[in-house]
Each structure stands twice: as C-alpha cells, then as structure tokens.
C-alpha positions in Angstrom: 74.0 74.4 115.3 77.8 74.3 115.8 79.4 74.0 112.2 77.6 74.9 108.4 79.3 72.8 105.5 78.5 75.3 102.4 79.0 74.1 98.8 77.8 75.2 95.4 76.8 72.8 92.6 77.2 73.5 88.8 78.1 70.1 87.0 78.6 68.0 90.4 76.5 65.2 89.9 79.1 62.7 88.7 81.0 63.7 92.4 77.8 64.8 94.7 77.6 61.3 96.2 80.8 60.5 97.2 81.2 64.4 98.3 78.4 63.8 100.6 79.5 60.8 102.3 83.1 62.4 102.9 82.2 65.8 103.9 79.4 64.6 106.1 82.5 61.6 107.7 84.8 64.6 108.7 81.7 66.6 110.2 80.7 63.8 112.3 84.1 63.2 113.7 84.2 66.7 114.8 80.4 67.2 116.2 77.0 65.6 115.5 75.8 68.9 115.3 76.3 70.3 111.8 74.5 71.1 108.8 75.1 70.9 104.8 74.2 73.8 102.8 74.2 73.0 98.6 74.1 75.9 96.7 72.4 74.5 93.1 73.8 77.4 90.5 71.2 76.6 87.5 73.2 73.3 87.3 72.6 72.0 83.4 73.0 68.5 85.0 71.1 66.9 87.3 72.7 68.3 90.4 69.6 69.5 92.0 67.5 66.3 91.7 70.5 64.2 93.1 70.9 67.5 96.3 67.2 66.9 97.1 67.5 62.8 97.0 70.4 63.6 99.6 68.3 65.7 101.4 65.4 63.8 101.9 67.4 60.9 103.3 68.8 63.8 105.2 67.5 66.5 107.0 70.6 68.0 107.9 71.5 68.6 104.2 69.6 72.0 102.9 69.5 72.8 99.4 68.9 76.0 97.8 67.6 76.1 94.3 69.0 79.1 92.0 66.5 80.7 89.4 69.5 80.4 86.7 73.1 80.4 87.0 74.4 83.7 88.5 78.2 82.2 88.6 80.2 81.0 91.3 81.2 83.7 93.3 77.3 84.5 94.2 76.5 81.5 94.8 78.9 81.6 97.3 77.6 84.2 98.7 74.2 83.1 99.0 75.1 79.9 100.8 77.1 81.9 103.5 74.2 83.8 103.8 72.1 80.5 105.3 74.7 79.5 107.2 73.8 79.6 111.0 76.2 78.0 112.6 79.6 78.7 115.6 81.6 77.6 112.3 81.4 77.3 108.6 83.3 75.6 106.2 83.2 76.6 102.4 84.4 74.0 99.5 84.1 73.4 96.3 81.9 70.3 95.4 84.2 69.0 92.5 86.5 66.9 95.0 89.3 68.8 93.4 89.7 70.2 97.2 89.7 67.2 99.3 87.0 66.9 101.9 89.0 65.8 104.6 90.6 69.7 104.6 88.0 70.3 107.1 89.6 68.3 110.2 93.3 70.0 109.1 91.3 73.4 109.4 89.0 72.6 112.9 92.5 71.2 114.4 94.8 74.4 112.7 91.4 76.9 114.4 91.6 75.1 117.5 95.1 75.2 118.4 95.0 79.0 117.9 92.4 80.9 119.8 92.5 83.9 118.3 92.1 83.2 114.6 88.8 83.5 112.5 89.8 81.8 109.4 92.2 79.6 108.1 91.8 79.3 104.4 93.9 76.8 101.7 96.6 77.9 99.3 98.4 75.8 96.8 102.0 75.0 97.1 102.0 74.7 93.1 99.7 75.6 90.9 98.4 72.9 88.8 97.9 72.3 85.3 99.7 73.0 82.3 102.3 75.5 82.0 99.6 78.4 80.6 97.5 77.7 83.3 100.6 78.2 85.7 102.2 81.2 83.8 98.8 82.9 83.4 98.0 82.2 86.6 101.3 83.8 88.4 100.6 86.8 86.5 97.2 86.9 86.9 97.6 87.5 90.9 100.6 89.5 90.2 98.7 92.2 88.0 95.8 91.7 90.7 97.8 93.0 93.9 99.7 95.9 91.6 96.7 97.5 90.4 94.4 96.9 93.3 94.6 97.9 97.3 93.5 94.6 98.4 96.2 92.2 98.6 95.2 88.5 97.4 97.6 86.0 98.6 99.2 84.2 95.5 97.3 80.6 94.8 94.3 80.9 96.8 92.1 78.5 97.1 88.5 78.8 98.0 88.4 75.9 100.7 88.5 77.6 104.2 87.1 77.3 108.3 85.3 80.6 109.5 83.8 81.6 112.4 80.7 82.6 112.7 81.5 86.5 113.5 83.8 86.5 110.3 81.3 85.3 108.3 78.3 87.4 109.5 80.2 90.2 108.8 81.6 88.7 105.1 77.9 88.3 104.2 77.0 92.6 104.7 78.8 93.0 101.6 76.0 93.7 99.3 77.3 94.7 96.0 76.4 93.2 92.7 79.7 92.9 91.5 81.3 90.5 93.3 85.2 89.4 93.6 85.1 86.5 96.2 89.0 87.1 97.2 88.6 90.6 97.3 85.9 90.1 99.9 87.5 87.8 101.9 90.5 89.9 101.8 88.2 93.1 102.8 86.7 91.9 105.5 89.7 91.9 107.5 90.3 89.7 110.8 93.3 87.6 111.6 93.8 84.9 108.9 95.9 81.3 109.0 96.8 79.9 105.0 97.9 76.5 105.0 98.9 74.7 102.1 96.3 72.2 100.4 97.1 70.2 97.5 94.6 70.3 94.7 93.5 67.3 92.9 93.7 67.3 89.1 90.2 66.0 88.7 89.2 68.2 85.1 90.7 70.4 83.0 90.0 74.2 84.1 87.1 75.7 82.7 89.1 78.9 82.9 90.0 80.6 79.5 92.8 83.2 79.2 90.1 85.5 78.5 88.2 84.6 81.0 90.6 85.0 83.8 91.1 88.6 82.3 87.9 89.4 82.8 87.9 88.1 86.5 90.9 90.1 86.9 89.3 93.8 85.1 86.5 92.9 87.6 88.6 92.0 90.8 90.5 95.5 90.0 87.5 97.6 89.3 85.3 96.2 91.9 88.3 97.1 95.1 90.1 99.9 94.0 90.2 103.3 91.7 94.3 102.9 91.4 93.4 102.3 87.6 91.9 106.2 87.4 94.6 107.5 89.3 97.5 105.9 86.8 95.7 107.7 83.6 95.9 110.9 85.3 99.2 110.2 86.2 99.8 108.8 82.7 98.1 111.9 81.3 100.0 114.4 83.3 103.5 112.7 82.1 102.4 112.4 78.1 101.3 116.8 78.6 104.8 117.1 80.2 106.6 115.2 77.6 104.9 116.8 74.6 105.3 120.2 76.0 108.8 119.9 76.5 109.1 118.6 72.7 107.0 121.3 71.3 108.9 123.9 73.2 112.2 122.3 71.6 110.5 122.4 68.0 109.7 125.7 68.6 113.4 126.8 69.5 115.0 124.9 66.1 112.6 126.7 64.2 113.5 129.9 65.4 117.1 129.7 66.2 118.5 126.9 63.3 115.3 127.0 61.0 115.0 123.1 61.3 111.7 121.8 60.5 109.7 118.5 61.6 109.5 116.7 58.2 107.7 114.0 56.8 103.9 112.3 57.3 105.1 108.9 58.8 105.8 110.2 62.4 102.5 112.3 62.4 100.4 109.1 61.3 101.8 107.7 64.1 101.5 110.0 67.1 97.7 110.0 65.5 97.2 106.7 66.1 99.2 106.4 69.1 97.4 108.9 71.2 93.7 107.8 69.7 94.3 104.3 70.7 95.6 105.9 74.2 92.5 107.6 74.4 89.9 104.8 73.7 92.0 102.9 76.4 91.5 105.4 78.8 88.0 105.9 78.0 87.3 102.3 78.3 88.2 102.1 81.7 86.3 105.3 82.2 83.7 103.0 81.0 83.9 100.1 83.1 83.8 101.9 86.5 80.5 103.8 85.2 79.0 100.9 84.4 79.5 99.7 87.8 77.7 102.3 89.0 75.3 101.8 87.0 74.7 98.5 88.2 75.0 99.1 91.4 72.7 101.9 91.7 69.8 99.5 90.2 70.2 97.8 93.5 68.9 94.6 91.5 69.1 91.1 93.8 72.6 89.9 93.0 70.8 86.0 93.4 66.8 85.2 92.6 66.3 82.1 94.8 63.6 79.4 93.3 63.3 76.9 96.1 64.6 76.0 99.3 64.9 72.9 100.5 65.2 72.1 104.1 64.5 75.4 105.6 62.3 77.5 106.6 64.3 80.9 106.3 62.7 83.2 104.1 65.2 86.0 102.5 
C-alpha cells in the first residue's frame, strides 16, 4: 500500500459522493495503489450508510463506524491509526478543502526529499469579520500561553509520511489538541497556502473556540501555573510595599485609610482573583483525572473493509 486517504464524516452525506469521485481522481493519477479510510463520527445523517454503499462498490474504501460522536479531533486520530500506507493524506470531507490539494502536496513532497509533511494554511481567513477577528486572536492567545507554536491559519488538509505519522499516532492522551500534536511531533514541515471554500457557515461559536483554545493550552503546556505564581508573587510585593507605607503615615503623619468603598473593592477584587486562579487549578486536575482513568479516547462499532482488529 503506497498512499492512505483518511477523512472523517459528521454531516457529509450531501458531499460524500462527489468527495469520493475527486479524491479517489487525484489518487489514481498519482498510483493505483491507495486506500480510503472514512472515519464515521456518530454522523446524525446518513453518512455511514452512503460510506458503506461506497465501499461495497469499492474495496479500496474502508470505513470505520464510531460508537457515538467523540468529536473531530479523535476521529482524526483513529483514522491515522488504520492508515498503512508509504503516505497519507488527511482532509476534511466537507469539500471546503479541495480535493485536488493532494497532487499540490505529492508534487510539493516530491521535489524535496527531506520533508515529512507539507500541511495547508490559509492566506485569509474566511468568513465574516468575528470569525476573522476571533480567529487572529484565537491563535495569537494560543502561541503566548502555550510552548507549542501553531502556525497562524492552519488548516487540517496535509501529506505525511509514513514515519511521521506512525510516530503522530503514539500519542495516547485523552485530551486531544490536533495542532498541538502535529506541532509536537516534530520533523521538518512545508506549509503551503490553500484556499478554503466557503461551502457552510462555521459551526464554531465564540465560546466554543474558547474552549478549544483553554484545552489546546492546558493539554501542551503548564505556562498558565507559572503566570499565577508569578502573578501572585507581584500582587504580595505590591501589597506589602503599600502596607508598609500605611504603616509609616500612621506613625509619622497620623493619616488613616478611610472609607468602606475601597475595602469592598480590594474584597471583591482579590476573591474573583482567587476563584480565577483556582479555576485553572481546576482544569489541569481534571486532566489528570482523566487521564489517569486511561479510558479509550474512541469505542469503535464496526469496521468495514478490514480486518485489523484494535
């Protein structure tokens, strides 16, 4: 097997068909050796009945059926997992990414040797101008707080070999950031600039990108513990220093701290400060917490295709 296509399906039936025929075009002009792996997520469509219709008009098109959706990132995971192959190429099912990426990739990895992936990144994000603002600050907090730098506008369309990807897959944790992993992993890397079809509106909230983001930070890095000790340290200094000059007009000028309105708010003030910091106390236990369950990250219902067993 020379090159694994790997795509995940979570309302993709309207675009699994014409997918299909494009991705599987591109794969035949670079070998007739090749696979397609379809990762069904607990699809509330009908994804999986039109995945195994492909597959049974197609033997090289394997499908593996999720117990219930575990989200994208893991099902990512899973279908990298399968893949067998010299090569592997990872894309979106949605058409968003075009197909056709694939030959710009194989031609990008085979005029440089020495590369193990080349991997897309927009020129300009699209959408409107939340999803753009939100966005640039989104990977902008990401590579402050967190050790792992994530290139600004990646996409999740890429070429890997098979040595990159064997060694992406050992990551085993339950809470997983696929740009942090990617990022992790190391070896040499080629972006090249893909441009993204507007095909749907994204399904990405504000909130919900700050909660990719609280997990991207807390799954790569412990910066965030380090800047409340570092934030405690200076608020100790600061209020030492103004204690010790309260103490000195007291004694030398008899001026005293008057009034209730600057108390009520140094209250609050350093009792909101202090939930804060104990909520992000909070989030790094409960990764431990999960992760030291050692739970499956994916429960797989059916295979289709193969005879691997996990």
């Amino acid at each position: 097997m020379r090159l694994s296509i790997v795509s995940t399906l979570y309302n993709s039936a309207p675009n699994l068909l014409e997918f299909y025929e494009r991705i599987t075009k591109c794969a035949q002009d670079i070998t007739h050796d090749y696979e397609v792996i379809l990762v069904n997520d607990g699809s509330p469509d009908n994804s999986l009945e039109v995945a195994v219709s492909i597959h049974e008009q197609d033997q090289r098109v394997k499908v593996i059926d999720l117990s219930r959706n575990f989200g994208h990132h893991k099902a990512i995971m899973t279908g990298l997992s399968y893949a067998q192959s010299d090569y592997v190429f990872l894309v979106d099912s949605d058409l968003e990414e075009p197909p056709e990426t694939l030959k710009l990739f194989w031609n990008e990895m085979q005029g440089e040797k020495d590369i193990d992936v080349v991997f897309g990144i927009q020129g300009k994000r699209k959408g409107d101008w939340f999803e753009q603002i939100s966005g640039s600050i989104f990977y902008r907090l990401i590579n402050f707080l967190s050790d792992i730098k994530i290139p600004k506008n990646l996409l999740t369309v890429r070429l890997m070999t098979a040595r990159y990807t064997k060694n992406l897959v050992q990551c085993r944790e339950r809470e997983i950031n696929f740009s942090t992993l990617v990022e992790l992993t190391g070896f040499k890397k080629k972006p090249v600039v893909v441009e993204k079809e507007s095909r749907s509106p994204s399904n990405y909230s504000f909130l919900r990108k700050f909660s990719i983001l609280v997990n991207a930070v807390t799954s790569s890095t412990i910066r965030p513990l380090w800047l409340i000790f570092y934030l405690g340290l200076t608020i100790t200094l600061i209020s030492t220093i103004f204690v010790i000059k309260l103490l000195i007009d007291r004694g030398l000028y008899g001026i005293g701290l008057e009034g209730w309105t600057s108390t009520i708010i140094s209250i609050f003030f350093f009792g909101g400060l202090i939930i804060f910091v104990l909520g992000i106390i909070g989030i790094y236990l409960s990764k431990i917490f999960v992760e030291s369950k050692q739970r499956p990250y994916v429960v797989v219902r059916n295979v289709y295709g193969s005879d691997r067993e996990r």
